[in-house]
N, C-alpha and C positions, 0 to 999 in steps of 0.2 A: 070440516064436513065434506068439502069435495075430494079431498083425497080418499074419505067414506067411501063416497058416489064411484067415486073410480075404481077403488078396489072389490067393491060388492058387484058392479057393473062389467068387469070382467074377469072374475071369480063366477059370474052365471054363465058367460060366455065359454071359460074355459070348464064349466061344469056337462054343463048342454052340446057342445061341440065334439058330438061323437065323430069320427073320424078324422079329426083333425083337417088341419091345410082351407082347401078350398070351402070344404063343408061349415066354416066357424064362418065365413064370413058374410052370410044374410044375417047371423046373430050377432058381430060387429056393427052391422048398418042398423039395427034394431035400436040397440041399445045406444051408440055413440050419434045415432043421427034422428031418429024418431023421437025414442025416448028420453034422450039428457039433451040432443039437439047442441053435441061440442064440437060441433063440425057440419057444414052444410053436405048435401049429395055429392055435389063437384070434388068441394075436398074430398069425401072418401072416396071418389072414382080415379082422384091422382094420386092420394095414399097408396089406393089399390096399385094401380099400375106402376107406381115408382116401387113399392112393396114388390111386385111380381117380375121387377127388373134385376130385382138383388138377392142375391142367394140368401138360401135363409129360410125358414116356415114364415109363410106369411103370418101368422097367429101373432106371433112373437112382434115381428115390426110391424102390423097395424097398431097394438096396444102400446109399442115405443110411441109411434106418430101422433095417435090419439091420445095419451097421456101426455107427451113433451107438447102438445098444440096446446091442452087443456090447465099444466101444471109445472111446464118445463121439465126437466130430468128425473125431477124428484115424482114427478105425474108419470112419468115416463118409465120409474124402479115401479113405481105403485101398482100400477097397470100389469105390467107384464109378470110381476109377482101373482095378483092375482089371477090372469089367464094360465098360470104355469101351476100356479097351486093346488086345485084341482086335480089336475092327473099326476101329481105326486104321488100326492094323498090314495089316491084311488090303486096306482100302481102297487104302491106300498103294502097297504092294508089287503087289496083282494087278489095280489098273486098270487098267491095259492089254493084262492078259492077258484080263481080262471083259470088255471090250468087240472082242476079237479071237474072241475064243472064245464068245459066249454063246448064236451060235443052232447049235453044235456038236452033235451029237445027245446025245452023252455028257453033255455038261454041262445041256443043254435036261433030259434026262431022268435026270438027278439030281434036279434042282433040282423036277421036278413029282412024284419020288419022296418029299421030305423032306414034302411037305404032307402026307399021309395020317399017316405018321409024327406030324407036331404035334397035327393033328388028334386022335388017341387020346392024346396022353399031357395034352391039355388037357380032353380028358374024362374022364378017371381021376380028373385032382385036382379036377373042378367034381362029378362023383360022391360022392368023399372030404369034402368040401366040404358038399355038400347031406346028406349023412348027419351030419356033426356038429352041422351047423345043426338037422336036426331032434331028436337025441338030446338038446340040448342046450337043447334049446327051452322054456318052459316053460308059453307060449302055440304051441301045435304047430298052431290054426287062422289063427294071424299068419303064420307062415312059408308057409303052404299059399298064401296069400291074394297076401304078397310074391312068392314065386316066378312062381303065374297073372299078377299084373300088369308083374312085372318081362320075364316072356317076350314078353306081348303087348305092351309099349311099347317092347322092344327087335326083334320079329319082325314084328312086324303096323304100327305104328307107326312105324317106323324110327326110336327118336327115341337121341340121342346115349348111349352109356353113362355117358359122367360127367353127364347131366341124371339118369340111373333111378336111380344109386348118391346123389346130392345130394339127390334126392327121398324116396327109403328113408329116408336118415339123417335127415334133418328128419320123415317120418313116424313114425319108429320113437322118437325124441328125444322129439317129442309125446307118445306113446302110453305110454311109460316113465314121463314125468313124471305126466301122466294118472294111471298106473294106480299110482305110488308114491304118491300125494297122497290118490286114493282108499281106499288099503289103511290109510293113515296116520288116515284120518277116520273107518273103523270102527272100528278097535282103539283109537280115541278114547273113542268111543263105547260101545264095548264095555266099557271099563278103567273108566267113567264109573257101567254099570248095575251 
């Protein structure tokens, strides 16, 4: 049954995920964290980020991570079969109807219909997202600080998002270690007077 759950679970994902990449993943957090609940928020926000570190469509290795957390490898073929299945299917069967059809008006003006569309519902979840990072936080001037630089090295900067998320995670690894090592050398200190 849950191999079902998995492969029906992202068979919608990869049905609904017009634009692929970035755009699939409010309908990852949908289904693997609201709806089946096979992964809490956290998890998916380090999937996310480990996913965004490593080459690759993220599509594909969120549905590795989320399948192999939910079912090990075999959850892990399941998954990504069905996020992949989908635009087989669809490539197969309607290329030659898309390229008959694509400067149709109807089809032209779907297709610049579904951006707005993505648009908000990838703001919702980086909204969702930025709220739990700061409730969660326990340096809430780190987060302020990551955010300002992550937006200017992505907005201003143009620089790749898997360089900003690579970069985060080795600054954030630092700072962790850093500031465990120090807390470690007071209550040293402390235990000592």
């Amino acid at each position: 049954m849950i191999y079902w759950q998995l492969f029906i679970a992202f068979f919608r994902i990869g049905i609904f995920g017009f634009g692929g990449g970035p755009t699939m993943v409010p309908l990852f957090h949908t289904e693997c964290v609201k709806k089946y609940k096979w992964v809490t928020d956290e998890d998916f926000a380090d999937n996310l980020a480990l996913g965004n570190a490593l080459p690759g469509p993220i599509g594909t290795k969120l549905a590795a991570f989320i399948g192999y957390r939910v079912k090990g490898w075999k959850g892990a073929l399941v998954a990504n079969i069905g996020v992949v299945l989908p635009i087989v299917i669809v490539m197969i069967a309607l290329l030659e109807v898309i390229y008959k059809w694509k400067d149709a008006p109807g089809v032209y003006g779907m297709i610049q219909a579904i951006g707005p569309v993505i648009a908000v519902m990838t703001g919702v979840l980086t909204w969702e997202f930025l709220q739990k990072a700061w409730q969660g936080a326990p340096n809430k001037t780190g987060v302020s600080v990551s955010l300002a630089l992550s937006m200017v090295a992505l907005l201003f900067l143009d620089w790749h998002p898997g360089i900003v998320v690579a970069i985060a995670l080795v600054i954030s690894f630092a700072y962790s270690t850093w500031s465990v090592r120090k807390r470690k050398k007071k209550d040293g200190k402390e235990g000592a007077a």
